[in-house]
VMD Tcl script that draws the C-alpha trace (Angstrom):
set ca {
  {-27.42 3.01 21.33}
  {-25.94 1.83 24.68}
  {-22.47 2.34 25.53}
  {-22.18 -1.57 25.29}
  {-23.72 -2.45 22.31}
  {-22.12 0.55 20.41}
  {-18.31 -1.54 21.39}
  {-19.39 -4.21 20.30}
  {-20.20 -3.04 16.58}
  {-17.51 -1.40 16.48}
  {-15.06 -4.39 17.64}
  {-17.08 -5.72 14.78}
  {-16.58 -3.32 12.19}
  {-12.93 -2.90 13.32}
  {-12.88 -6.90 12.55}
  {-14.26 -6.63 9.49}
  {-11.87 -4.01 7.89}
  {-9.22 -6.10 9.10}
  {-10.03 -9.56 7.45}
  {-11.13 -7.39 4.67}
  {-7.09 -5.79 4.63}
  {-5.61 -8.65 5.69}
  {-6.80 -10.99 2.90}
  {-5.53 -8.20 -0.15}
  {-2.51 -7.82 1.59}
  {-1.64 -11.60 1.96}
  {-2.94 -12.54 -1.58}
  {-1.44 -9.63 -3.21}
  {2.52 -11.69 -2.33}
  {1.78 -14.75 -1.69}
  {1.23 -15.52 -5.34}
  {5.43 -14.74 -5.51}
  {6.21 -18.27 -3.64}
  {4.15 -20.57 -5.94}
  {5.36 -18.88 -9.33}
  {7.95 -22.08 -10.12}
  {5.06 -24.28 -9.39}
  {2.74 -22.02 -11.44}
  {4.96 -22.08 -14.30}
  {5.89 -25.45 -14.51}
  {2.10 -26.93 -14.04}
  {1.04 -24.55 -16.50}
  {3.80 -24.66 -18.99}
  {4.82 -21.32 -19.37}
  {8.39 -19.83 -19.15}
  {9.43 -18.32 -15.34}
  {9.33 -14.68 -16.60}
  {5.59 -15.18 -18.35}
  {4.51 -16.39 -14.46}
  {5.85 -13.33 -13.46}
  {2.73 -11.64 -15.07}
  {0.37 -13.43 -12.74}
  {1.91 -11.07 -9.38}
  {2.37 -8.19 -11.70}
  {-1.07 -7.82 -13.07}
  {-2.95 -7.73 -9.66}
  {-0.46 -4.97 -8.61}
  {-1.19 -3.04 -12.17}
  {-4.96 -3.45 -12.13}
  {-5.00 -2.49 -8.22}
  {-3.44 0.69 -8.56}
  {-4.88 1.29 -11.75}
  {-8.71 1.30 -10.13}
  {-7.87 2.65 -6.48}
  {-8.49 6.23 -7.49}
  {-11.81 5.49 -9.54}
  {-13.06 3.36 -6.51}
  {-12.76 5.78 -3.91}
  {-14.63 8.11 -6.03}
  {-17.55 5.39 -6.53}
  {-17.23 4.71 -2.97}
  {-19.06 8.20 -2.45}
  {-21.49 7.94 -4.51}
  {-22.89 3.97 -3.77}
  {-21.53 4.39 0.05}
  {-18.52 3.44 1.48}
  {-20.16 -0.02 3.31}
  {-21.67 -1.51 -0.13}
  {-18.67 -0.99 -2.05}
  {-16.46 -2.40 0.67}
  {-18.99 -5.59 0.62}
  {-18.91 -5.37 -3.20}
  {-15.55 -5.81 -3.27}
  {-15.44 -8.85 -1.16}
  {-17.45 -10.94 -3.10}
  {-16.08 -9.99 -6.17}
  {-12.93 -11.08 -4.69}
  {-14.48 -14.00 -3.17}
  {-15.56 -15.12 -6.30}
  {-12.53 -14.45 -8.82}
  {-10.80 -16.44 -6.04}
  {-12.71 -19.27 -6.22}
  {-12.34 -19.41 -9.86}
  {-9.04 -19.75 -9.48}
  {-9.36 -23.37 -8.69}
  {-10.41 -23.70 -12.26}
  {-7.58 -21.68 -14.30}
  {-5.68 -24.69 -16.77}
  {-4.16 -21.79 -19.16}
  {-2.04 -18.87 -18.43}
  {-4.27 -16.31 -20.11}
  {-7.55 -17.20 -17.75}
  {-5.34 -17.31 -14.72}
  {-4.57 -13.48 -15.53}
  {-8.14 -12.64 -16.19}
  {-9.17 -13.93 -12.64}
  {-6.34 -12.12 -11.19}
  {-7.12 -9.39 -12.89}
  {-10.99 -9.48 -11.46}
  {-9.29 -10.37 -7.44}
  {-7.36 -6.84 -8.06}
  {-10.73 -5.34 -8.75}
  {-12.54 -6.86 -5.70}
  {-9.20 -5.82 -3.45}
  {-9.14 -2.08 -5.39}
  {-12.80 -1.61 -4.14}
  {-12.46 -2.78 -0.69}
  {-8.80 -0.63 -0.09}
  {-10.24 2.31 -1.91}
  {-12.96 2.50 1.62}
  {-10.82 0.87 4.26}
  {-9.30 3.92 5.55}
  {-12.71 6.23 5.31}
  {-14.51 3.57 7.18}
  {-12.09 3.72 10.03}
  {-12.36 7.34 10.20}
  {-15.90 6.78 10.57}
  {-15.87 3.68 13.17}
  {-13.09 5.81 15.57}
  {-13.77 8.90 17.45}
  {-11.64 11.66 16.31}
  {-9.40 11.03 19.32}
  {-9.05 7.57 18.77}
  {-8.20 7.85 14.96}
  {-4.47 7.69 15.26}
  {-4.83 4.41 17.23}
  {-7.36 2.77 14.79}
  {-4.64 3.71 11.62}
  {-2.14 2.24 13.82}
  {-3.49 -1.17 14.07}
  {-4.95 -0.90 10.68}
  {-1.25 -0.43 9.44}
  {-0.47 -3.82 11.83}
  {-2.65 -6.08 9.99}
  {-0.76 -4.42 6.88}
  {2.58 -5.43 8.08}
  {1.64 -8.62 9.75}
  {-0.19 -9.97 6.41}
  {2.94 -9.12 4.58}
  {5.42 -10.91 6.77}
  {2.85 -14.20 7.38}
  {2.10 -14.35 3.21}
  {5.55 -16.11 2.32}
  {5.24 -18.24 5.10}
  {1.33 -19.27 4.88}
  {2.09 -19.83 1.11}
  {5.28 -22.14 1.55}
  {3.24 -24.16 4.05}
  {-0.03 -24.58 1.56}
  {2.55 -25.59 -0.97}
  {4.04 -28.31 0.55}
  {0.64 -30.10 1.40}
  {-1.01 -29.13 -1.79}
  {-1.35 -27.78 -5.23}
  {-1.01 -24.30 -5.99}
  {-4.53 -23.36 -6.70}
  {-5.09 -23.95 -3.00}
  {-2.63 -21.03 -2.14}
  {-4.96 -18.45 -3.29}
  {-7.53 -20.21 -1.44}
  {-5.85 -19.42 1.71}
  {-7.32 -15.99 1.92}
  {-11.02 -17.07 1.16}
  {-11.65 -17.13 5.20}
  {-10.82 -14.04 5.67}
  {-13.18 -12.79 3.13}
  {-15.75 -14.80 4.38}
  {-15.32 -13.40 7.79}
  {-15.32 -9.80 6.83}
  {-18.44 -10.37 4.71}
  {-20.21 -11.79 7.87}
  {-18.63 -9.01 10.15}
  {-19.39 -6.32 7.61}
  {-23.10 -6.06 8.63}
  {-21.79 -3.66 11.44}
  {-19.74 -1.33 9.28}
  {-21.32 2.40 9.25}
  {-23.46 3.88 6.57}
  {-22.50 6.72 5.31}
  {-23.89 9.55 3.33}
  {-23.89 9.80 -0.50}
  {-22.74 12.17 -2.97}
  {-25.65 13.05 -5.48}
  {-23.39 13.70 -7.96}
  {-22.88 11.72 -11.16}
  {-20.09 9.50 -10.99}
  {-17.33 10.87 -13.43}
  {-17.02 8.00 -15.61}
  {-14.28 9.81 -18.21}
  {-12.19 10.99 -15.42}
  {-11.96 7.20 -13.71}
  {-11.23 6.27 -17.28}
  {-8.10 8.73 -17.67}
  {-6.82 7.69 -14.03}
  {-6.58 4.39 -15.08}
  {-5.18 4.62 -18.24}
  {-2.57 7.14 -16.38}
  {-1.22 4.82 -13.91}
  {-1.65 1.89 -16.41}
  {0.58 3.35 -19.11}
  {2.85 4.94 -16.83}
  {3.60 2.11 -14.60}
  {3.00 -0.76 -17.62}
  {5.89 1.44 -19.79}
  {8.54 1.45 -16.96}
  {8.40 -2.26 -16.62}
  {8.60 -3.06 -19.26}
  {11.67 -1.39 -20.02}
  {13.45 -3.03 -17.20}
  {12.50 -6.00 -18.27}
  {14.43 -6.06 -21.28}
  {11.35 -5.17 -23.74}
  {11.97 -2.68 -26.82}
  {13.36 0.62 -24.95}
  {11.62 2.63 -27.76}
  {8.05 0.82 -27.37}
  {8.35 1.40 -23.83}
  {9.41 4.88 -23.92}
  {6.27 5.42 -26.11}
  {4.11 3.86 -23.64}
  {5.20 5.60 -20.78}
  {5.04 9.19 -22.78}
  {1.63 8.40 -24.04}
  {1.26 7.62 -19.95}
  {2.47 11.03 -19.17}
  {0.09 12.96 -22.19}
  {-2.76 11.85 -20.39}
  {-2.09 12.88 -17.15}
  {-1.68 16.30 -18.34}
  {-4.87 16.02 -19.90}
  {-6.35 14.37 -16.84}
  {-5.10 16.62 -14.37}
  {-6.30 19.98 -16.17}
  {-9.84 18.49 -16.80}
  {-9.66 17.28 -12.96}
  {-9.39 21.20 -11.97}
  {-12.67 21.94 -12.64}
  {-14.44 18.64 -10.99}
  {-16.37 19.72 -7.48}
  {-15.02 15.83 -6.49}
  {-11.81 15.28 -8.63}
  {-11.29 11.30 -8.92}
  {-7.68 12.60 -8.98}
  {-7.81 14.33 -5.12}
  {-6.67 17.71 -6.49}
  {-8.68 19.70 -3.74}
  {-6.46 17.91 -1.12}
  {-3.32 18.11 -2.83}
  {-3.54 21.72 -3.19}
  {-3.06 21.81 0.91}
  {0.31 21.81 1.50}
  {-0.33 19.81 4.80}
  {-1.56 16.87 2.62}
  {1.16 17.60 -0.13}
  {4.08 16.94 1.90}
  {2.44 13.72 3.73}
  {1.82 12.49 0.98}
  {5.38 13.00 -0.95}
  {7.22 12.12 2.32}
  {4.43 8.38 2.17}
  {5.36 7.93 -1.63}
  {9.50 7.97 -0.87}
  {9.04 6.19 2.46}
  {7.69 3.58 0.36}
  {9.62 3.29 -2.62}
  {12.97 3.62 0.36}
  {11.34 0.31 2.28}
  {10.78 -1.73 -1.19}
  {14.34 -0.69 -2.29}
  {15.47 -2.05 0.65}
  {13.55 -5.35 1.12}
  {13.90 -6.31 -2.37}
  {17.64 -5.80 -2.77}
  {19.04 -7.10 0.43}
  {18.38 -10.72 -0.60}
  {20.42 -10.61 -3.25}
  {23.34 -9.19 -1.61}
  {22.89 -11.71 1.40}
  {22.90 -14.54 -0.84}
  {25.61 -13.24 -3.80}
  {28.21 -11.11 -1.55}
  {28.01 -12.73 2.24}
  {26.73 -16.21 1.05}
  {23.61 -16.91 3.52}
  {21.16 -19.45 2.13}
  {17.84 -18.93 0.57}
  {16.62 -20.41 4.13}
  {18.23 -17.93 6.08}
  {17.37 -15.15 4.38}
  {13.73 -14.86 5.80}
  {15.43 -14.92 9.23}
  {17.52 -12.04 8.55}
  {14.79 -9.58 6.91}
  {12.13 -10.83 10.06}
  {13.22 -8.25 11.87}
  {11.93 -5.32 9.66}
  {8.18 -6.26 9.91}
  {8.29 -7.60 13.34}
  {9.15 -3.95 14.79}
  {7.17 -2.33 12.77}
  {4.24 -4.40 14.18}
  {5.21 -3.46 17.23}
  {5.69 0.38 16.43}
  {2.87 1.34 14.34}
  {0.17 0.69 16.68}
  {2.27 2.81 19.10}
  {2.81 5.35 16.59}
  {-0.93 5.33 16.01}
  {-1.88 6.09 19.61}
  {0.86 8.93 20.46}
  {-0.11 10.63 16.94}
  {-3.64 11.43 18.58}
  {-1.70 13.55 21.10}
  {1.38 14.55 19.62}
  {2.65 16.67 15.98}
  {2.84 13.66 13.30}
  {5.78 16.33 11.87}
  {7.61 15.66 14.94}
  {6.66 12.08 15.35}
  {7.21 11.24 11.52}
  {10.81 13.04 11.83}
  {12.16 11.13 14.26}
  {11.40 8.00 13.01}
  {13.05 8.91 9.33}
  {16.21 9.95 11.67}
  {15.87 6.23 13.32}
  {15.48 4.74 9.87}
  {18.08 6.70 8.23}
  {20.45 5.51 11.26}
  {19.66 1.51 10.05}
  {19.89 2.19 6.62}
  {23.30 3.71 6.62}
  {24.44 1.06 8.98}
  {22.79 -1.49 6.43}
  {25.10 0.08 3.52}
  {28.42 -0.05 5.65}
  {27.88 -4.12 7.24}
  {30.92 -5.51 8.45}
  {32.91 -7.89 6.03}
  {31.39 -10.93 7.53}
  {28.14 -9.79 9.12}
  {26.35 -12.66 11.46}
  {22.42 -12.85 12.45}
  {22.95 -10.12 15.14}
  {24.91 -7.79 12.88}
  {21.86 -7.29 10.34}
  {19.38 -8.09 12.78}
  {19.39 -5.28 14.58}
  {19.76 -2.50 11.50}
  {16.68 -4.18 10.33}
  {15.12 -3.61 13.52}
  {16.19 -0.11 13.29}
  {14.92 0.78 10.01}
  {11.57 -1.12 10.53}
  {10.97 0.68 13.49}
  {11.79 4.27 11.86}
  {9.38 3.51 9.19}
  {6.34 2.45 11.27}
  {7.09 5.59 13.66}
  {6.58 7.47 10.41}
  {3.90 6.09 8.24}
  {0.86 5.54 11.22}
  {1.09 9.18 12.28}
  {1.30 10.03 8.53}
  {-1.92 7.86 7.79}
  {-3.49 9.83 10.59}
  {-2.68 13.22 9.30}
  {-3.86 12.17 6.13}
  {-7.18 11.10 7.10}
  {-8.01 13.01 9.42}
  {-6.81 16.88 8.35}
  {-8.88 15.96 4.85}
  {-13.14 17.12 5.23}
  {-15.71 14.57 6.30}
  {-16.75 14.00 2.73}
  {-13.46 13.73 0.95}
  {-12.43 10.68 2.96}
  {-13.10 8.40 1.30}
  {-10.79 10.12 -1.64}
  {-8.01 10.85 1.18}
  {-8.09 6.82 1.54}
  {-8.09 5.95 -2.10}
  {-4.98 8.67 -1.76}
  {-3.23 6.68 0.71}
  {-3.57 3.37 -1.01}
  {-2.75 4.65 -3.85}
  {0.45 6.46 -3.06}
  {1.31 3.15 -1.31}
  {1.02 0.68 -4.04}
  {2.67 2.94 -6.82}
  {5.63 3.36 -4.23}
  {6.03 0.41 -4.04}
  {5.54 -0.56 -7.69}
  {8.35 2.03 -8.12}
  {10.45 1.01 -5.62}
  {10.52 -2.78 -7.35}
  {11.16 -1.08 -10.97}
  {14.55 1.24 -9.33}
  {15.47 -2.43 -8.02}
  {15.35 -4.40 -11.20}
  {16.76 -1.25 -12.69}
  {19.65 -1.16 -10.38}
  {19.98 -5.28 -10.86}
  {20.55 -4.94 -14.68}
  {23.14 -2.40 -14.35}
  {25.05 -4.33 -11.40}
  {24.36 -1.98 -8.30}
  {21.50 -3.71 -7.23}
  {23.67 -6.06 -4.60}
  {26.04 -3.76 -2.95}
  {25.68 -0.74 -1.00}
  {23.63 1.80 -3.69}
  {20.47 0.30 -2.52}
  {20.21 0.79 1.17}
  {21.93 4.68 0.65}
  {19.73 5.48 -2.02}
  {16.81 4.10 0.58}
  {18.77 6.49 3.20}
  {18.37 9.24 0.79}
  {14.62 8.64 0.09}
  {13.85 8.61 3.97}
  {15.78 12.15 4.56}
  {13.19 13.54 1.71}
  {10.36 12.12 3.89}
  {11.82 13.51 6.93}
  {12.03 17.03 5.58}
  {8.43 16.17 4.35}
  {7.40 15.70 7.84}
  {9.61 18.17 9.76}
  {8.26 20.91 7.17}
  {4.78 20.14 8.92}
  {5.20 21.62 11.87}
  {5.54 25.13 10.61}
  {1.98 26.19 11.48}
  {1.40 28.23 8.10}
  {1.10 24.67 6.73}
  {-0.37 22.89 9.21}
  {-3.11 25.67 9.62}
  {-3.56 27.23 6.78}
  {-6.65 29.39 6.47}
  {-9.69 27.61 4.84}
  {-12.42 29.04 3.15}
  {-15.09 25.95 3.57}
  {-17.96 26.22 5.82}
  {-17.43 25.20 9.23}
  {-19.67 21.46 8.03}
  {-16.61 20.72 5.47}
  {-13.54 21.90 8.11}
  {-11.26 18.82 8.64}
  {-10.48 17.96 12.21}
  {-7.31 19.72 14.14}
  {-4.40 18.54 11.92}
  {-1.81 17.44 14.71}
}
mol new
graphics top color blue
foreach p $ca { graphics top sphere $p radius 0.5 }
foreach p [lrange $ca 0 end-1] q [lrange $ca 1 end] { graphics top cylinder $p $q radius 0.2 }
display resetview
């Protein structure tokens, strides 16, 4: 293939993963503005709506895990495309939900479509970048992340107030559309012959289900013993999942990569980076709104900030992390973000635009100096044909950060610290553990540590 041709395929494929991403990211919060409307045209209470944001995030991380597994055995292209018209579909059907109960089962079959087309994303852009260029494809890949967060509220206040609520789930359908037409130029790539481990994919998703189902419901008020149950019943099978996953040559539960310490510690220091950023984001409203007195429509204005840097940072972050430690590059930027989250906790005692503008920026653009180069170090340190489980990894640890990071809040609401300082310097606290993650990288007995595969399984030079 000529030099030219082989761009433009992968402009294409690069495209299609990033419809594909953009449209899970956007519908996966912009349910969250038309929950009023939801409720009342439904008739259900405000905290049964609720259900119909936290069910996608349940089912999603519930099946990212299994996916990524399947994803090696089908290929990583057809279960990408699989999941888009699955999700193409459910969303469609949305249009026709007049009950509660069906509006959950076609969210429920959207988080299935967006598990299978996540689980992939990041293997596929592994395999669409050269090696050198890998830091720099993660680094816009994490844009469209942060750019389809920050545009959801927006896109789905403006679909609101021309039309009904079905029509804000719609809003993603283009995007799907367009990766589905782009995703003829994706790469094949080779399959495992392997039987797909059926049991295993069943115990990681009853795992995360129980786990994550039990601690939300106990901050939501529901019987603390019933919950307890659920969660310990949660935590029974993991110990039964993760022995039996010991002696699986492919472990839906990425055992083989957590045993590196490289991958350990990147992925701990993702998992608090996350759950520090959705402490953060979720409680400053409240505090804005109950202890300085900004109005709902300022608020928006004043968190902008975050996700506007980090749009501008990750990408960067992306490109110096193919020539530069991601230790050294993910330690600085917890030092940044540390710096704007303790400055968040100590605002002055009547803070203007400027005064929390600017700590936003700061903290925004610690995290996206941290989490590209982490993606990078992630994907590309793991072998060739565990990428696609390194991806389901990432994901994964994402979604259940921030999963946990919403529980700590509404934990934190109900006992009364949720508005006040606790947040952002528990956040701060959170990002030092990352940045001790990261710094701990560069000691070269972890970065390098001797490996016994052949050279066709060795990862590339972890950085």
């Amino acid at each position: 293939m000529t030099e030219a041709p082989a761009l433009r395929r992968r402009v294409q494929a690069v495209a299609a993963i990033s419809c594909g991403t953009a449209l899970v990211v956007i519908d996966g919060a912009i349910a969250t503005v038309a929950l009023p409307t939801i409720a009342r045209d439904l008739h259900v209470d405000p905290a049964s709506a609720v259900s119909v944001v936290t069910v996608y995030q349940l089912v999603l991380v519930m099946l990212l895990l299994p996916f990524s597994g399947l994803g090696d055995r089908i290929g990583l292209k057809r279960l990408y495309q699989i999941g888009q018209l699955v999700f193409t579909a459910a969303t469609i059907l949305c249009f026709f939900a007049k009950s509660l109960p069906f509006l959950l089962i076609v969210r429920a079959a959207q988080a299935m479509g967006a598990a299978a087309t996540l689980s992939v994303a990041s293997a596929l852009i592994r395999r669409v970048y050269p090696p050198e260029q890998l830091g720099r494809g993660l680094g816009i890949n994490s844009v469209v992340v942060s750019s389809a967060a920050a545009l959801a509220p927006t896109l789905g206040g403006l679909v609101l107030a021309v039309g009904p609520w079905p029509w804000v789930f719609a809003s993603a359908v283009p995007f799907a559309i367009l990766s589905l037409l782009l995703g003829r130029a994706l790469p094949e790539s080779e399959r495992s012959t392997e039987p797909f481990d059926l049991l295993g994919a069943l115990l990681c998703a009853a795992m995360f289900g129980l786990v994550i189902g039990g601690l939300e419901s106990a901050v939501h008020g529901d019987s603390p013993v019933v919950s307890a149950g659920v969660v310990a019943a949660g935590l029974i099978i993991a110990i039964l999942f993760v022995r039996r996953e010991r002696d699986e040559p492919r472990p839906i539960l990425p055992i083989d990569l957590l045993s590196r310490p490289v991958l350990a510690l990147s992925t701990l220091g993702a998992f608090t980076a996350f759950i520090a950023t959705m402490t953060t984001l979720l409680s400053l409203p409240f505090r804005l709104q109950h202890v300085y007195g900004f109005a709902p429509s300022e608020v928006g204005a004043v968190l902008a900030p975050w996700p506007l840097t980090t749009m501008i940072v990750a990408p960067l972050a992306g490109a110096l992390s193919d020539r530069y430690p991601a230790g050294a590059l993910g330690g600085i930027g917890m030092a940044v973000a540390i710096t704007g989250l303790v400055s968040l906790a100590f605002l002055p005692a009547d803070p203007s635009w400027f005064d929390i503008a600017w700590r936003m920026s700061l903290s925004g653009g610690g995290f996206g100096l941290f989490l590209s180069p982490n993606a990078r170090l992630i994907i590309g340190s793991a072998p060739v044909q565990r990428a696609a489980a390194a991806g389901g990894l990432i994901s994964t640890t994402r979604m259940v950060g921030q999963t946990t990071g919403a529980t700590l809040v509404a934990a934190l609401l109900a006992m009364g610290l949720g508005g006040g300082t606790i947040p952002p310097l528990t956040a701060a606290a959170l990002a030092l553990v990352a940045g001790l993650c990261s710094i701990a990288r560069l000691n070269p007995a972890i970065r390098n540590p001797p490996q016994e595969e052949t050279a066709a399984a060795q990862p590339a030079q972890v950085r």
